[in-house]
C-alpha positions in Angstrom: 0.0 0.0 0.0 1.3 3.3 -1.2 1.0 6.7 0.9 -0.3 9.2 -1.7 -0.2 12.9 -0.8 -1.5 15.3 -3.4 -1.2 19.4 -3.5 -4.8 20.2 -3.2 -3.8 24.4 -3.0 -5.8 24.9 -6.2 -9.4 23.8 -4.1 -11.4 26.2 -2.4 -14.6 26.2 -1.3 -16.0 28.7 -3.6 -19.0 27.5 -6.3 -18.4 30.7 -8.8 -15.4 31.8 -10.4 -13.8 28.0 -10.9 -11.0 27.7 -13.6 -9.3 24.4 -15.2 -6.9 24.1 -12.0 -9.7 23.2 -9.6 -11.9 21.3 -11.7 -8.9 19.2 -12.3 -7.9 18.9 -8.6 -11.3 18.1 -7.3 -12.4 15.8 -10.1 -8.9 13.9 -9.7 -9.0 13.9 -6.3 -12.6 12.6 -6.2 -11.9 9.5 -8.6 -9.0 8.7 -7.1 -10.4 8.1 -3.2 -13.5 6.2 -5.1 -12.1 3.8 -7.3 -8.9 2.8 -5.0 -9.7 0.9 -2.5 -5.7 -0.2 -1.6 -3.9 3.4 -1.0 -4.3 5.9 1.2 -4.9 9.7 0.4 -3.7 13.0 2.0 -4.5 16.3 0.3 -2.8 18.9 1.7 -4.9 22.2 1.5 -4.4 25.9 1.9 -8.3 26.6 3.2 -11.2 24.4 4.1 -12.7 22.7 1.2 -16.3 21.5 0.2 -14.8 18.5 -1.1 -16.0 14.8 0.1 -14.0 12.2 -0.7 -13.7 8.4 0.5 -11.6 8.4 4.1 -9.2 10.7 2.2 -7.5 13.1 5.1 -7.7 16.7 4.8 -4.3 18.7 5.9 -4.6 22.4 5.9 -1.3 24.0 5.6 -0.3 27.3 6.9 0.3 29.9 6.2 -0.1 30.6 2.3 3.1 32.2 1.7 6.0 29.4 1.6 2.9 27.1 1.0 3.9 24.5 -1.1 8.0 25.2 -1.1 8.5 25.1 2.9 4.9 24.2 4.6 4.7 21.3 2.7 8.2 20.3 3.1 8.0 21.0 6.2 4.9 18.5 6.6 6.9 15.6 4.3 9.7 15.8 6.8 7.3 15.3 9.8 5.3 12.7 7.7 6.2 8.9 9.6 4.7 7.0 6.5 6.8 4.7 4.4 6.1 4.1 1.0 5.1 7.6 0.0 3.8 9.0 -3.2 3.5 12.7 -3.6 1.1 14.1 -6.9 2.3 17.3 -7.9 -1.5 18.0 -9.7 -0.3 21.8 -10.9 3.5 21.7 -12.1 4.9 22.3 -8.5 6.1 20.5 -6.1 7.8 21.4 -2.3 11.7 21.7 -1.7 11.6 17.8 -0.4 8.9 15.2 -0.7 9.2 12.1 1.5 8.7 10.0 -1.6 8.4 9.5 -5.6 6.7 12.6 -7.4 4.5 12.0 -10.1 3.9 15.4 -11.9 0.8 16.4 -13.9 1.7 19.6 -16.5 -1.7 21.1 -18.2 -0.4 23.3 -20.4 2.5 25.2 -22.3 0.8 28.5 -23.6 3.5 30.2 -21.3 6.3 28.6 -23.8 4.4 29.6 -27.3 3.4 32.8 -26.4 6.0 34.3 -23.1 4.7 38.0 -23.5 1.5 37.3 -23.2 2.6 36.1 -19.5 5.3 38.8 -18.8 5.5 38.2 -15.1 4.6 34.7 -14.6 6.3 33.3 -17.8 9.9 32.7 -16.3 9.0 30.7 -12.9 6.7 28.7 -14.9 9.2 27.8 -16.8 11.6 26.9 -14.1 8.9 24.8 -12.9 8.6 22.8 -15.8 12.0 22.2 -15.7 12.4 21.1 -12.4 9.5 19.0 -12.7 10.9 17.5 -15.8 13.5 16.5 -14.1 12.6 15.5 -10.7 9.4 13.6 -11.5 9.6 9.9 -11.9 6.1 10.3 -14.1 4.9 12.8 -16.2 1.5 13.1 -16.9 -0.3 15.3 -19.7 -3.9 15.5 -20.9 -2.7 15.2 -24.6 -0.6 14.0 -27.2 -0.1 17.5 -28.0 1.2 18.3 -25.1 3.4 15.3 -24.7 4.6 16.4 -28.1 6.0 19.6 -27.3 7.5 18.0 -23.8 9.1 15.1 -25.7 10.5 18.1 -28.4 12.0 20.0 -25.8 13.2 17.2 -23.2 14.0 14.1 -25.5 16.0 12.3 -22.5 12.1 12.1 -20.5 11.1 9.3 -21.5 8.7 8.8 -19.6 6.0 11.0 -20.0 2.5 9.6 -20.2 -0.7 11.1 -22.0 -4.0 10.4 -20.3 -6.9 12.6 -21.5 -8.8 14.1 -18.7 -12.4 13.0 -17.7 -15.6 15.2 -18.4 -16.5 16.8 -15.1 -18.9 15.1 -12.9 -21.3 17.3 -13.0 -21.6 17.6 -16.7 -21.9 13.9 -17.3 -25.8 13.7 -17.1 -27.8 15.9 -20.0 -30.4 18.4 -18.7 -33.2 18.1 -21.2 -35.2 21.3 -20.0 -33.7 23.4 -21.5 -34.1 24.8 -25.2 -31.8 26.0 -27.5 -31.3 30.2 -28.3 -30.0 32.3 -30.5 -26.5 32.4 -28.7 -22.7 32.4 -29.1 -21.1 31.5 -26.2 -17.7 32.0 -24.3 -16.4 30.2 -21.2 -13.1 31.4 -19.9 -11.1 33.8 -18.2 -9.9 36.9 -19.6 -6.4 37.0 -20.6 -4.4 37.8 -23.6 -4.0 34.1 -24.1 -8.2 34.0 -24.9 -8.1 36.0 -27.6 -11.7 37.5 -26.7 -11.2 40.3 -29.1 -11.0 38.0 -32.3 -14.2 36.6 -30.9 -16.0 40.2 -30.6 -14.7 41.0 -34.1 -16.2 38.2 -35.7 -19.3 37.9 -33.8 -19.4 41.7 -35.4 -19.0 40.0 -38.4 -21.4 37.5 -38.0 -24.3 39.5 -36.8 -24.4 41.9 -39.9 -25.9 39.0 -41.7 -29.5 39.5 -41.4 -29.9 35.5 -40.5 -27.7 36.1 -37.2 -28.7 39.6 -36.4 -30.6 38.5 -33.6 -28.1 36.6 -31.9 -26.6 37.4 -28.9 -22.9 37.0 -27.7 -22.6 35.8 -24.3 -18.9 35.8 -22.1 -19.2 33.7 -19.1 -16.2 33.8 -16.3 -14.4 37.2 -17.4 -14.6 38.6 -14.0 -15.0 41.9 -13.6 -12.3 43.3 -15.6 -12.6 45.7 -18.6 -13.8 44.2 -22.0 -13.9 45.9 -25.2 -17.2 45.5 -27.0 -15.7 47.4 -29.7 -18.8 49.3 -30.4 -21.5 46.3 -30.0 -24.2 47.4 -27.3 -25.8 45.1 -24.7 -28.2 44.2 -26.8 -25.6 42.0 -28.6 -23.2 41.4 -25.6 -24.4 39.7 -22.3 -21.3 40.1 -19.4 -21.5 37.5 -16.6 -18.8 37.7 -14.7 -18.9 34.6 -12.9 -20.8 31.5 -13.2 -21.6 28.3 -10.5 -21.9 24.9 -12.3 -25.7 25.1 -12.3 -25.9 28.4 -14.4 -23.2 26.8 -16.3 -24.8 24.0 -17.2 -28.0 25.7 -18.4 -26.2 28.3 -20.8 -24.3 25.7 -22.4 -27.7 23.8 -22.8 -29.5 27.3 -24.1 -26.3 27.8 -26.2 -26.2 27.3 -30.3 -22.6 27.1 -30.1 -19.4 27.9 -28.0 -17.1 29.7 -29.1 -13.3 29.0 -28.2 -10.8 32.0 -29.7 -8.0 31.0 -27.6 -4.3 30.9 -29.0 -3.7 28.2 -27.3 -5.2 25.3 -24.9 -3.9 22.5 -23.7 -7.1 20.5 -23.0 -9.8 23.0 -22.3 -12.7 21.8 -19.9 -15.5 24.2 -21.4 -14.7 22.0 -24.6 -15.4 18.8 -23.2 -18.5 20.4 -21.1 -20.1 22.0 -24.0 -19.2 18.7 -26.1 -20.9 16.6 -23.1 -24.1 18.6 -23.5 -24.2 18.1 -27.5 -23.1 21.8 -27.9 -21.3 22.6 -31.0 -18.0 23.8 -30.4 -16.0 26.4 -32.9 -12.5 26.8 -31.7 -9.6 28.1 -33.6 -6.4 25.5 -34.2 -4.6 26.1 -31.8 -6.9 25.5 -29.1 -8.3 22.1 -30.1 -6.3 19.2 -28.9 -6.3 16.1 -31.4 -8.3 13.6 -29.6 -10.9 16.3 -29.3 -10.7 17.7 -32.9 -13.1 15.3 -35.3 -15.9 17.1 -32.8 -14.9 20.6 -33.2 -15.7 23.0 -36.4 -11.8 24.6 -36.5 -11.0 27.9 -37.6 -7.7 30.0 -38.3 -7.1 32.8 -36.4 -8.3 35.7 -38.4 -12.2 37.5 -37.7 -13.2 36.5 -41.3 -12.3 33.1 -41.0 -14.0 32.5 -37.5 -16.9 34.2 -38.4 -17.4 31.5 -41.2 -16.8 28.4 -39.1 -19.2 30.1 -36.7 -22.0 30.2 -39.8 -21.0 26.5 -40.6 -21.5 25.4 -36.9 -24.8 26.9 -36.7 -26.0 25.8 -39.7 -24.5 22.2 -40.0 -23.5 20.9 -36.7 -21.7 18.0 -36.3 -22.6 14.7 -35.2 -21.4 14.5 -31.5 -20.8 10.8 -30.2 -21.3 11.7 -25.9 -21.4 8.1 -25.2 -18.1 7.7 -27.2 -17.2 10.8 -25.6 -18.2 9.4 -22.0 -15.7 6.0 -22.5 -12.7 8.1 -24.4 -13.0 10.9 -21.4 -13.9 9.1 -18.3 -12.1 9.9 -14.6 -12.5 6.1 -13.7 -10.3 5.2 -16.7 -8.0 8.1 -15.3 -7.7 7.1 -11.9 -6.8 3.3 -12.5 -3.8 4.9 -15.0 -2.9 6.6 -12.4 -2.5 4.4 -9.9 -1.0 1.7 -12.0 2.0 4.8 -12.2 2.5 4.2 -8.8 4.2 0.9 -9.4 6.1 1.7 -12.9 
């Protein structure tokens, strides 16, 4: 029997404003203390969590600054178990772990675009490389991430690609809902979202008298300016935040959604929307490969996207959920995972 600790830092206890970090941590964290039986779980935390798991223990570390470098180093050295694991679930990891680090990277938008993230790029890219190194697995979501990895460290050779599951609570269809007449956008807003190609060719889109009614609606971009260049609220719906449930009903309401991004490395509102039968438009470099036979793609220009967003709307296609619910499923995830822990 192993003793697996994970970083759990990226739950909180919060049901708005969630981003791919938690959803990953809780969903992971969830499959893993349901479907194993054998090993025992400690998820070290910075606050109390709304999270139930199976007999997992919660540790809440203090305080947050020095969290996961020194408190949980500090908690490793104390730990008395044998036979430790430790899950480093967001590129990171402490200054000494009591035992074998298996590493999960999400993304590397950081690496293709550094000045979009001008004061974040740099440690994030120390962290890789410590991680590359240190890790005795590396686990991404997808082969195209594993393809840049490999690329850039050929000695690794052991980096693994398991796709993430579809979030729990997206698994089940609500059926009450009835499709409208709008375009919508799940994500934060950052450079790295591109939500000003999207307003351009929604623009677009809209002066075509079949689309004129439709509305464009950006779920999750906080509270932070966005440029409507010049489109009222007729056109534009602002929601700053959004708990599951609302979630869940827009993408249901939705005709499409809309991805812009530069870049994604797996993208959870793709695989919700997807789980829902929503159409998905995304532009190339935000569709991952086991994802893409779903998704209508588009290059990164307003003229372009506006046109793959007429195509979507007008001739969907087919989307295969219970072939979706086998290829993306957190039980498949969670035995991978803990067969890892004796490779």
């Amino acid at each position: 029997m192993y003793n697996v600790k994970i970083d759990g830092g990226a739950l909180n206890a919060h049901d708005a404003n969630i981003y791919g970090t938690h959803t990953f941590s809780k969903e992971l964290i969830t499959a893993l203390t349901h479907y194993d039986k054998i090993n025992s779980y400690t998820i070290y935390t910075q606050e109390n969590t709304v999270l139930t798991t199976n007999g997992a223990r919660m540790q809440k570390i203090w305080p947050k600054i020095g969290w996961m470098k020194m408190g949980i180093a500090i908690a490793e050295l104390m730990s008395r178990n044998k036979q430790n694991i430790f899950l480093a679930t967001n590129q990171s990891f402490p200054l000494y772990t009591s035992g074998s680090i298996i590493g999960f990277i999400h993304g590397l938008s950081f690496m293709q675009y550094p000045h979009l993230y001008p004061d974040s790029q740099k440690r994030m890219r120390q962290q890789i490389s410590q991680l590359m190194h240190r890790a005795r697995h590396i686990v991404v979501s997808s082969e195209k991430v594993k393809s840049a990895l490999t690329h850039k460290y050929p000695q690794n050779k052991n980096i693994h690609t398991i796709p993430f599951g579809i979030p729990s609570a997206f698994i089940e269809k609500n059926k009450n809902y009835k499709r409208k007449k709008l375009v919508l956008f799940v994500g934060m807003n950052h450079p790295i979202k591109n939500i000003t190609l999207l307003i351009r060719s929604f623009k677009l889109l809209i002066t075509n008298p079949m689309y004129s009614t439709y509305k464009l609606i950006l779920v999750g971009v906080g509270n932070t300016r966005v440029d409507y260049l010049g489109l009222s609220q007729q056109h534009v719906v602002l929601i700053p935040h959004a708990n599951i449930s609302l979630l869940k009903k827009l993408y249901n309401e939705a005709a499409c959604l809309a991805v812009s991004s530069l870049y994604e490395s797996f993208h959870f509102p793709t695989i919700e929307a997807l789980s829902q039968g929503t159409p998905v438009v995304a532009c190339a470099g935000a569709v991952i490969p086991e994802i893409a036979p779903y998704v209508h793609t588009s290059k990164h220009n307003p003229n372009d996207f506006c046109k793959s967003l007429q195509n979507c709307l007008t001739s969907t296609k087919h989307i295969d959920v219970q072939t979706l619910q086998t290829t993306f499923s957190w039980r498949t995830f969670a035995k991978k995972i803990v067969a890892l822990y004796h490779a």
